[in-house]
NUBADREN-459014 format. One record per residue: x, y, z negated of N, C-alpha, C in turn; chain; residue in one letter. Coordinates in steps of 0.2 Angstrom, whole numbers. Example, Ala and Ser with C-alpha at 12.3 -4.5 7.8 and 13.67 -1.06 7.14 Angstrom:
((66 -28 -39) (62 -22 -39) (66 -16 -39) 'A' 'A'),
((64 -11 -35) (68 -5 -36) (64 0 -39) 'A' 'S'),
END
This chain:
((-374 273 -137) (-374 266 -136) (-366 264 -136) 'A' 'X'),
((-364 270 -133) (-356 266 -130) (-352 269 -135) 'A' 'X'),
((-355 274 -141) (-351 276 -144) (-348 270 -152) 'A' 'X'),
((-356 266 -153) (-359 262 -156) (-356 257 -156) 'A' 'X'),
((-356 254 -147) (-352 248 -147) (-342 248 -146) 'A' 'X'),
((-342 253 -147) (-331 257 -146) (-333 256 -155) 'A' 'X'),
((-336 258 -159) (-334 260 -168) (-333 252 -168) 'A' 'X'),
((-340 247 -168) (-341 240 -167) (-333 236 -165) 'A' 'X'),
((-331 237 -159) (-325 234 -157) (-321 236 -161) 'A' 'X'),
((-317 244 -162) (-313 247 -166) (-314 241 -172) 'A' 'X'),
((-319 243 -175) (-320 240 -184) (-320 234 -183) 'A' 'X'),
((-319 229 -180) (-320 221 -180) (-312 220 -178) 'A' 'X'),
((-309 225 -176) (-300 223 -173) (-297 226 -179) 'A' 'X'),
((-299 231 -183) (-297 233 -191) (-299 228 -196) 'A' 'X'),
((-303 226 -194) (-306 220 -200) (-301 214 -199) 'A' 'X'),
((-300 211 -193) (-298 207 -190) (-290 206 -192) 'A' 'X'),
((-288 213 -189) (-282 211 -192) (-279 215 -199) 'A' 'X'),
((-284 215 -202) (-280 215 -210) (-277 211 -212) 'A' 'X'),
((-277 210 -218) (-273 204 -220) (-275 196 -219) 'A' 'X'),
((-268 194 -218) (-268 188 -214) (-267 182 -220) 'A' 'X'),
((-274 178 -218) (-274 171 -221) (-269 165 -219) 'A' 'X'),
((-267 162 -224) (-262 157 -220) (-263 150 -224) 'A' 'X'),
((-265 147 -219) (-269 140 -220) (-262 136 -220) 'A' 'X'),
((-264 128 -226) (-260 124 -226) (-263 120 -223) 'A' 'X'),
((-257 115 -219) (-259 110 -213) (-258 104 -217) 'A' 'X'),
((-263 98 -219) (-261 92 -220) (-257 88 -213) 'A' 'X'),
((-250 83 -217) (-245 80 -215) (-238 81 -220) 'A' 'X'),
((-237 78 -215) (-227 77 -217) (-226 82 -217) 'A' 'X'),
((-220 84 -221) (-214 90 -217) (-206 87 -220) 'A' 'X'),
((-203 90 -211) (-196 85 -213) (-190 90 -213) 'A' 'X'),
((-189 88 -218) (-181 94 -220) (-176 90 -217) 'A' 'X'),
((-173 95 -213) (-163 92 -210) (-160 92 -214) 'A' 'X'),
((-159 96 -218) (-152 96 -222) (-149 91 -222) 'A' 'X'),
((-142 89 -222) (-139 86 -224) (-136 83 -229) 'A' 'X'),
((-138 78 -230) (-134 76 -238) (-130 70 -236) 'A' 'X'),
((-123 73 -241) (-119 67 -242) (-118 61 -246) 'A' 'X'),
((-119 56 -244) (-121 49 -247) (-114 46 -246) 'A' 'X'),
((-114 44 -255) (-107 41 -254) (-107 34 -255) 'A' 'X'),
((-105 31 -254) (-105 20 -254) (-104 20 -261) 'A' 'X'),
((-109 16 -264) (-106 15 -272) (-101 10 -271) 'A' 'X'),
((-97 10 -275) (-91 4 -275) (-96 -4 -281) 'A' 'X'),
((-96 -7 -278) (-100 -13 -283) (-93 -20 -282) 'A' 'X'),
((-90 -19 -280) (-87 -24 -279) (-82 -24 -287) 'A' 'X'),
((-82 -31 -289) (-80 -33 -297) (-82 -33 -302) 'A' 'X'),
((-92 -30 -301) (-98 -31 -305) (-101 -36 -302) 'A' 'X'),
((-99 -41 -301) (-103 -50 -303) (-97 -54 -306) 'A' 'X'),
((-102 -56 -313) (-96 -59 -317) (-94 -66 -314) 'A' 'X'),
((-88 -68 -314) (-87 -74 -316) (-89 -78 -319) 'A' 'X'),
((-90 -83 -318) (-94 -89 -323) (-95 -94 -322) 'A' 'X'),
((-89 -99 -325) (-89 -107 -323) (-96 -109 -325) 'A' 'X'),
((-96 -108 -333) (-101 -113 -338) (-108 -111 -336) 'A' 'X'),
((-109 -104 -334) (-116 -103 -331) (-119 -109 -325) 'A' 'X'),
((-125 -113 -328) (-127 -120 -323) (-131 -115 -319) 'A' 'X'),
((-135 -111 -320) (-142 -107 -315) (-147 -109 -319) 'A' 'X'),
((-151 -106 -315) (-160 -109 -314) (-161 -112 -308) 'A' 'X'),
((-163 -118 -313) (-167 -124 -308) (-165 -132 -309) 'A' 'X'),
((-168 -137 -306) (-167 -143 -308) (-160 -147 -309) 'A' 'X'),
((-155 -143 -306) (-149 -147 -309) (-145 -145 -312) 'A' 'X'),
((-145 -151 -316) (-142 -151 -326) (-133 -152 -324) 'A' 'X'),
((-132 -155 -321) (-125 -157 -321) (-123 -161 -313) 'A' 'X'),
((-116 -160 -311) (-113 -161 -306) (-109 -165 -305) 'A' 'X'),
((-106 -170 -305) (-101 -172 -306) (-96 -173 -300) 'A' 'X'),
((-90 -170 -298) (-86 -168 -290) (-81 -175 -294) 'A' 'X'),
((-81 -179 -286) (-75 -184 -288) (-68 -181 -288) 'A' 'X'),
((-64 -183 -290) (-56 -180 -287) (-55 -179 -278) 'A' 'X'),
((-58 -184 -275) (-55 -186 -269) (-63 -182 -265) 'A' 'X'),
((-62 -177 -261) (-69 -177 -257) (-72 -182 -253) 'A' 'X'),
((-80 -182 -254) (-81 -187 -249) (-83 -184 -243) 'A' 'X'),
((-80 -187 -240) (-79 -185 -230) (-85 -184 -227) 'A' 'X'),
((-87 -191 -229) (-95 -193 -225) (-102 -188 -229) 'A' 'X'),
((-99 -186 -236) (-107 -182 -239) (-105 -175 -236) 'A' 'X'),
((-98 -173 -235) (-96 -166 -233) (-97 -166 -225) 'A' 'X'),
((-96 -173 -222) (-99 -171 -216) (-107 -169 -214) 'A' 'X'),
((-110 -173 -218) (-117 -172 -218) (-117 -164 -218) 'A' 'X'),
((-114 -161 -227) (-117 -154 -230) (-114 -151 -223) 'A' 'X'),
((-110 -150 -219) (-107 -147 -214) (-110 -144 -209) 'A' 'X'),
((-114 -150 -205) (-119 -149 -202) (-125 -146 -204) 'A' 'X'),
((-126 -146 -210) (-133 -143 -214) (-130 -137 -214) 'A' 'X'),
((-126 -135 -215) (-122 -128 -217) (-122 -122 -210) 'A' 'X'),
((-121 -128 -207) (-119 -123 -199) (-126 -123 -193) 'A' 'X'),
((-130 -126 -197) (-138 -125 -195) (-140 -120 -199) 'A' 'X'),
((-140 -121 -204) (-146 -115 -211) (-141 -108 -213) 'A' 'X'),
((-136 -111 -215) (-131 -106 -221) (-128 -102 -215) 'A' 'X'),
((-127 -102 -210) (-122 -96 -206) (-124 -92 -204) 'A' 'X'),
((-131 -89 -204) (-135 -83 -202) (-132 -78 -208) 'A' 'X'),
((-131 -81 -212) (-128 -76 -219) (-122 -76 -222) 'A' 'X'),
((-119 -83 -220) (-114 -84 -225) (-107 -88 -221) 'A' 'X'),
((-100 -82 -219) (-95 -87 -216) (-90 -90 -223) 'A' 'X'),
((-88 -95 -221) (-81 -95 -224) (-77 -90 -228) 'A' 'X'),
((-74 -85 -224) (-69 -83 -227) (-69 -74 -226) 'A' 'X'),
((-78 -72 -224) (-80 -66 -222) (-86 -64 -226) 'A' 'X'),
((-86 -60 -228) (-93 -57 -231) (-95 -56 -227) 'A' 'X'),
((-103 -57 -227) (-109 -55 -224) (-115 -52 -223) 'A' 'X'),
((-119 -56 -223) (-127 -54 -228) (-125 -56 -234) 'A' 'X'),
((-125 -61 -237) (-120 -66 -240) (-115 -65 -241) 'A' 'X'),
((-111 -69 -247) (-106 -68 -249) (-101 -73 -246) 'A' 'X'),
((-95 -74 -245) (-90 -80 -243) (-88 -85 -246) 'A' 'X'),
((-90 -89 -243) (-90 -97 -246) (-83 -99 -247) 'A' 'X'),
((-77 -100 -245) (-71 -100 -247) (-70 -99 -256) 'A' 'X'),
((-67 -103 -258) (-65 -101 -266) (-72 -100 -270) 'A' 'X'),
((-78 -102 -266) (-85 -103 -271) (-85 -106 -277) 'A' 'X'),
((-79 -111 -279) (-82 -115 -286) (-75 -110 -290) 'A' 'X'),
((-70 -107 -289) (-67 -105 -292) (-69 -99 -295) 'A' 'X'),
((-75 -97 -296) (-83 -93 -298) (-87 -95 -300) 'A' 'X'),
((-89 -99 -297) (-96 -103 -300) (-95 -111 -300) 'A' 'X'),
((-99 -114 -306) (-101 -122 -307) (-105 -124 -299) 'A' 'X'),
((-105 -131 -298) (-107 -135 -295) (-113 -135 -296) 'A' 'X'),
((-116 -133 -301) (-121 -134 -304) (-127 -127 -303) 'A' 'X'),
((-123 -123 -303) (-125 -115 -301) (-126 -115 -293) 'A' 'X'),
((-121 -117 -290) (-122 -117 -283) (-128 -123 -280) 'A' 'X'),
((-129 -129 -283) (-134 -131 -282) (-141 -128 -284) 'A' 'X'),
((-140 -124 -289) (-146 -121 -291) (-150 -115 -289) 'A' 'X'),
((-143 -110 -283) (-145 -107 -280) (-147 -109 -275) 'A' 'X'),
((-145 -115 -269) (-146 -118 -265) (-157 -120 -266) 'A' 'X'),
((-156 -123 -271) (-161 -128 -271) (-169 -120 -274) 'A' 'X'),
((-166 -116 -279) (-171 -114 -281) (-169 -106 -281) 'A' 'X'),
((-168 -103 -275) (-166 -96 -276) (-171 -90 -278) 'A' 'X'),
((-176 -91 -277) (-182 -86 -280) (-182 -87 -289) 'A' 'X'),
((-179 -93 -292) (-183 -93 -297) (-173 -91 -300) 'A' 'X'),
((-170 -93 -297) (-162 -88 -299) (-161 -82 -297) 'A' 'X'),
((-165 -78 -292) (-165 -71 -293) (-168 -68 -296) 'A' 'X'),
((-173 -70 -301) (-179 -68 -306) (-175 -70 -312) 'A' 'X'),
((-171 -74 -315) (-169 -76 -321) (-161 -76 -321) 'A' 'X'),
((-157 -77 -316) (-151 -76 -318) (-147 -72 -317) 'A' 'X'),
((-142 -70 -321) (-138 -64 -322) (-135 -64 -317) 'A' 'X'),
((-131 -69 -313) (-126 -69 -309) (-131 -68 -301) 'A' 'X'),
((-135 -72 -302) (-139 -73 -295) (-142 -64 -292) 'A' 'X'),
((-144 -60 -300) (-146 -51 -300) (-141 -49 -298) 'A' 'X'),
((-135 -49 -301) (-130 -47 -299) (-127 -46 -292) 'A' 'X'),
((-127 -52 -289) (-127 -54 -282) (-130 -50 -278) 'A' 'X'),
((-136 -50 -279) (-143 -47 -276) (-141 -39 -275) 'A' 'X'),
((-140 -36 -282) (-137 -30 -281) (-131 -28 -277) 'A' 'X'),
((-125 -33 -277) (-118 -32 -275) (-121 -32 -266) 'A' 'X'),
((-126 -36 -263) (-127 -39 -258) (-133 -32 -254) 'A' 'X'),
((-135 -27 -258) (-140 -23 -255) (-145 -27 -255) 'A' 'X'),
((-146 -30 -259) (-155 -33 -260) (-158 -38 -254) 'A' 'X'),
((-153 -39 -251) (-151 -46 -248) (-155 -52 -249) 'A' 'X'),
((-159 -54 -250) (-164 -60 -255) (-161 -67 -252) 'A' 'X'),
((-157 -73 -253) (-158 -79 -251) (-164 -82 -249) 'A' 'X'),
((-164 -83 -243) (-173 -89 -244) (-170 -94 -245) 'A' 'X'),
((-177 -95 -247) (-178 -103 -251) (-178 -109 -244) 'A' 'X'),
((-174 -111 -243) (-173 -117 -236) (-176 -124 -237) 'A' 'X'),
((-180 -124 -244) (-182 -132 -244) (-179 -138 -244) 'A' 'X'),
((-174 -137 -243) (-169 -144 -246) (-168 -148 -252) 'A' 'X'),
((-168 -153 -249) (-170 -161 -254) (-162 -159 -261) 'A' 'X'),
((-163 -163 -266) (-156 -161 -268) (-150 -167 -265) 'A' 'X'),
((-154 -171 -261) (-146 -173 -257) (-145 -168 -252) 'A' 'X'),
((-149 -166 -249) (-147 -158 -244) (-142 -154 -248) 'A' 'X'),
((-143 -151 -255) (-138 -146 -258) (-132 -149 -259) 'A' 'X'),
((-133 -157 -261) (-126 -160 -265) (-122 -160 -259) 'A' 'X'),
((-122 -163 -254) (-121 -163 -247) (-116 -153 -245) 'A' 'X'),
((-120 -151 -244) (-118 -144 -244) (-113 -142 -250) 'A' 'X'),
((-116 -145 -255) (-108 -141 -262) (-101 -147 -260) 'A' 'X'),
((-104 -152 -258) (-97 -157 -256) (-95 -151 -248) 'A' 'X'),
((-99 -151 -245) (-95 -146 -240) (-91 -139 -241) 'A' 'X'),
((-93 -138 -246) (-89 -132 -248) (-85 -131 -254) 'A' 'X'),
((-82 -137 -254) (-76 -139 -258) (-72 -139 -254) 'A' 'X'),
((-72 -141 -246) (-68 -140 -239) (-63 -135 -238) 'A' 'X'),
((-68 -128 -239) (-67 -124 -239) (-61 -120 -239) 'A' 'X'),
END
């Protein structure tokens, strides 16, 4: 009997460790290596463009010679409630810098991104552009009346 149960053990620890099965474990598996990631340079791929009006409701703009003080105080304070989480003056940000805006773009465009930037970053070249230069950055839509944006474009003639 003891001889019986020593073959038994023997042969169950020969069996046992033959060859070895190797089971695949569902999940992740995470590699360290390092990779070198380089900044793509995007700066000087958004075009210029007076004549581009945008997408959206306004056709035309017309800036007096003389600023008006009082619509730019208004945009001012609209500016420095909504537009400063993304956008300073004379700093890139989330956003691009508002300083020298119409020496780039129309009155017309800036109103357009204002008032309708979803439907300008689906259809304009320049607003894509942005978007790409900006890391995918989306402006939201702030729901502004067009005297809110007209207000705002006269504030940033200031500039």
């Amino acid at each position: 009997m003891k001889k019986i149960l020593t073959v038994l053990v023997v042969g169950s620890l020969i069996i046992g460790c033959g060859e070895k099965k190797e089971e695949k474990k569902g999940g992740f598996e995470m590699n360290r290596t390092k990779k070198e990631v380089k900044a793509e340079k995007t700066t000087g791929e958004v075009p210029i463009d007076l004549n581009n009006k945008g997408v959206g409701p306004i056709t035309s703009v017309e800036f007096g010679t003389e600023i008006d003080t009082e619509l730019a105080a208004k945009g001012e304070k609209i500016y420095s409630t909504i537009c400063v989480a993304c956008h300073m003056a004379e700093q890139r940000m989330i956003g691009p810098a508002m300083k020298g805006l119409y020496d780039k773009r129309s009155p017309e465009w800036v109103m357009n991104m204002i008032l309708n930037p979803d439907g300008m970053l689906k259809e304009d070249p320049i607003a894509k552009a942005l978007l790409k230069e900006y890391n995918n950055s989306i402006m939201l839509n702030q729901n502004l009346s067009k005297d809110d944006a007209r207000a705002i474009a006269e504030y940033l003639r200031t500039l």
